[in-house]
C-alpha positions in Angstrom: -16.6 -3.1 14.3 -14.0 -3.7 12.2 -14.7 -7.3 11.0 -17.9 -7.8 8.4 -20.6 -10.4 8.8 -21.1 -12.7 6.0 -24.1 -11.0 4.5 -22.0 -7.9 4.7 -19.3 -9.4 2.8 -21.2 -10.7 0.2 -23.4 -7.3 -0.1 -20.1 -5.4 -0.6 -18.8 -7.6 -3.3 -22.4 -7.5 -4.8 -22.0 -3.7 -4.6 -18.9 -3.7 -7.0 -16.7 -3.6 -3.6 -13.7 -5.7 -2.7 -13.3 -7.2 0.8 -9.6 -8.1 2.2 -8.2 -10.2 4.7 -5.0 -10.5 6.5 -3.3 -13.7 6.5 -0.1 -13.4 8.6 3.7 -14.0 8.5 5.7 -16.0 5.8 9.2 -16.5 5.1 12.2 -16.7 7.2 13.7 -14.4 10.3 16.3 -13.0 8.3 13.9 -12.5 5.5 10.3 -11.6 6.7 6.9 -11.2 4.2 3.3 -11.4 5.0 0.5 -11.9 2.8 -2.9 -11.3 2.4 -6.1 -12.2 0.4 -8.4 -10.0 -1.7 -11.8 -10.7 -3.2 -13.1 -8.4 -5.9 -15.5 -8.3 -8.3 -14.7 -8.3 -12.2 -16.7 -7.6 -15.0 -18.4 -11.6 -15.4 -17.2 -13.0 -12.3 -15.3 -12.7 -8.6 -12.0 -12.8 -8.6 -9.8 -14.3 -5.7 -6.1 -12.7 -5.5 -3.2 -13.8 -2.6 -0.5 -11.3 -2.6 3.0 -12.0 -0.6 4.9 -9.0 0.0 8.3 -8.2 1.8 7.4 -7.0 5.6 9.1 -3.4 5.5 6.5 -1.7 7.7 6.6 -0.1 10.5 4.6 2.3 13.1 4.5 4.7 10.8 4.6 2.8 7.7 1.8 0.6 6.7 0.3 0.9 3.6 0.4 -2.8 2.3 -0.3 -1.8 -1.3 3.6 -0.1 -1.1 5.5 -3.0 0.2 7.7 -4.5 -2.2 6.7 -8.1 -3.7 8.0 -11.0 -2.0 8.7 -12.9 -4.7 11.9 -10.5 -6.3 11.0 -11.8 -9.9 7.4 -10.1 -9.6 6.4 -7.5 -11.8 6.0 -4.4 -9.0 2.3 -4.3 -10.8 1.1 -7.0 -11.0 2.5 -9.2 -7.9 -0.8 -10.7 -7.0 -2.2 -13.6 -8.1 -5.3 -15.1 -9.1 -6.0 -18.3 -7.4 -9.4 -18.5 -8.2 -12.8 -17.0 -9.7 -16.3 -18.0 -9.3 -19.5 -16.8 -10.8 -21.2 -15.0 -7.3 -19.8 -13.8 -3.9 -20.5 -16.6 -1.8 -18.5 -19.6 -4.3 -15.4 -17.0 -4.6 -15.5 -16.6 -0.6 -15.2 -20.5 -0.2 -12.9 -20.3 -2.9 -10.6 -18.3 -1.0 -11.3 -20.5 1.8 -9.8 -23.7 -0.2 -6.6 -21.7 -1.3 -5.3 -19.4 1.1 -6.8 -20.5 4.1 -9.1 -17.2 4.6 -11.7 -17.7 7.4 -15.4 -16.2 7.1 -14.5 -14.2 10.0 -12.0 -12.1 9.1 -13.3 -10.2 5.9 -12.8 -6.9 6.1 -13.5 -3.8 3.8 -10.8 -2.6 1.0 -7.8 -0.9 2.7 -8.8 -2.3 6.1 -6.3 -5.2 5.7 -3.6 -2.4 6.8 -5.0 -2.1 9.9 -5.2 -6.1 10.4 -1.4 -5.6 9.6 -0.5 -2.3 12.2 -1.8 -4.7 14.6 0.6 -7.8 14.1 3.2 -5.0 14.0 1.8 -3.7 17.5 2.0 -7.0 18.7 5.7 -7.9 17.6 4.7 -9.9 14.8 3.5 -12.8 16.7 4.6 -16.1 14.4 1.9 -18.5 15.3 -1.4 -16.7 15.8 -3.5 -13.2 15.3 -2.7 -10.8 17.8 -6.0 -12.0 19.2 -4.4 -15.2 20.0 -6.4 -17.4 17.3 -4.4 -19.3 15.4 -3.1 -18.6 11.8 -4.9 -19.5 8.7 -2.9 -22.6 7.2 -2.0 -21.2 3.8 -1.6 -23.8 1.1 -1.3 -21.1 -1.7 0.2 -18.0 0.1 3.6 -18.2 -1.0 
């Protein structure tokens, strides 16, 4: 089961582990990104990170974290940003909830979110909905 249940989401981040989640497609035909949401834990509090990065992958190319940055003026490390923090697991979830759309569903384990992303390649990189036909988070800060 790829896909963690709440408590197992917020028992990771307890656990000094970060949880991912795939957000879809942004930008135009001619020039394609997607982005995706991280949660991790800092030192005092949670942080919530959207990163938007140029959609160069393919079968065998996948690996999110080497896609260039979307946004050309980026630093190449440090092209995420911090839309939020919060004190414990479950106000940084809802905090990525209010900014990027995330849904409670979808967390997944670190590194997982490439997987999330082989799939929208496997499925021609469907422009309205998962490949498992729900619909697209709305994404108010993804870019």
């Amino acid at each position: 089961m790829r896909y963690l249940k709440e408590a197992f989401v917020v028992g990771a981040l307890k656990r000094g582990r970060p949880v991912e989640q795939f957000l879809g497609p942004i930008g135009v035909p001619d020039r394609p990104g997607i982005t995706y949401v991280e949660v991790r834990p800092g030192k005092a509090s949670y942080e919530v990170f959207v990163y938007a990065v140029e959609d160069v992958g393919h079968d065998g190319f996948f690996d999110l974290v080497e896609f260039p940055p979307f946004d050309a003026d980026a630093d190449e490390e440090e092209f995420g940003r911090l839309v939020a923090t919060a004190e414990d697991p479950s106000t940084a979830l809802t905090a990525a909830k209010e900014a990027t759309g995330a849904v409670p569903w979808r967390w997944v384990n670190q590194g997982m979110v490439q997987d999330e992303y082989y799939d929208f390649v496997r499925a021609g990189r469907p422009a309205d909905q998962f490949p498992d036909g729900l619909p697209w988070p709305s994404r108010a800060a993804c870019g």
